[in-house]
N, C-alpha and C positions, 0 to 999 in steps of 0.2 A: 344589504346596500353595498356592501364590499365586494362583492363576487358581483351586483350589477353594472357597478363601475368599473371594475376591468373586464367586463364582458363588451359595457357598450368600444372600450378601445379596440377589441378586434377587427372592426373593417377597415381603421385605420394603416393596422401594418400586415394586411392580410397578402398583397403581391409581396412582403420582403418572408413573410412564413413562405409561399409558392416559394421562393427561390429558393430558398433555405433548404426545403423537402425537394426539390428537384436536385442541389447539388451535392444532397448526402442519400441519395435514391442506390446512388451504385454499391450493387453487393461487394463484398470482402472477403476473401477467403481469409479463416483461421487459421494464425501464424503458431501458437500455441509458445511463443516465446516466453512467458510469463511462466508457465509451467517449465521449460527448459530450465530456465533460472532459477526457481525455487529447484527443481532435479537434481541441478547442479552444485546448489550449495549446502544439499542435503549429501550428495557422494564426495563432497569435497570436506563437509566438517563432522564426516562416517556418523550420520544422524539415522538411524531406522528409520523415524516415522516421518511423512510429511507433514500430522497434525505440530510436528515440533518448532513448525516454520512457520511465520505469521509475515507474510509481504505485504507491502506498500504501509503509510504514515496510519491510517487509522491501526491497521492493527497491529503496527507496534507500539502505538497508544497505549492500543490494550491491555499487550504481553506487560506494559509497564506498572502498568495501575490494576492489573484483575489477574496477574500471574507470577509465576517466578521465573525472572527473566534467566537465562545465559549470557546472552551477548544481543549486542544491537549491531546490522549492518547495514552500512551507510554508503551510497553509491558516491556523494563527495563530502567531503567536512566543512565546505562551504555553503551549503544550500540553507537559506535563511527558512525556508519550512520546515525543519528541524531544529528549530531550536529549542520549540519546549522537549523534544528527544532527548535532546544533548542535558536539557536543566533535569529533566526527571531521571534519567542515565545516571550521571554524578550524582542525586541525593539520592538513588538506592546504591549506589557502587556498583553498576553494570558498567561492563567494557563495551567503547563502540570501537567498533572497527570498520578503517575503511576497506571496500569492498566494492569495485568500480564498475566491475563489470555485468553486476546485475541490472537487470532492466527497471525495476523498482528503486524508489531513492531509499526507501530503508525497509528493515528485514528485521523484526523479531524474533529471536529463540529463545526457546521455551526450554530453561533448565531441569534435566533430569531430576526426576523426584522416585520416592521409595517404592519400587514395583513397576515403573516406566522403565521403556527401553528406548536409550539414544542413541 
């Protein structure tokens, strides 16, 4: 019954889906920025591996709650999407640090453990 009734609403908004798909039809070439910035702040904090970086909010989530963190970086110390970051940061004692120039608003690392190489 639940999948009926948002089915029968399809012909309803079925010219604003047409527009939708017409004005996101045009290809994009891959800018690979995302990668640039993680690159970057793997050469910049002499980290080996890229598994040691975890970009964008969920998976610094992660690093928080399923890892042992390093450090947390944060594209501004303003951004109200970060705040459970900033709450779970302070009650494990992880440093955040700003860090402005990444493309992602925050950036997990993943502290060296016994047999890893950072």
């Amino acid at each position: 019954m639940f999948v009926d009734t948002i089915c029968a609403e399809f012909p309803t908004i079925q010219y604003e889906i047409n527009q939708a798909l017409e004005n996101n039809s045009r290809e994009e070439a891959a800018d690979f920025r995302g990668w640039t910035s993680v690159d970057k702040i793997r050469e910049e904090m002499r980290i080996n591996s890229l598994n040691f970086i975890k970009p964008g909010v969920g998976e610094t989530t992660r690093v928080l709650l399923r890892r042992v963190p390093w450090k947390i970086l944060v594209k501004s110390l303003e951004d109200p999407n970060l705040t459970h970051i900033y709450l779970l940061a302070k009650e494990k004692g992880v440093p955040v640090e700003l860090y402005p120039t990444m493309i992602y608003s925050s950036c997990g690392i993943i502290k060296k453990v016994e047999n890893e190489g950072i």
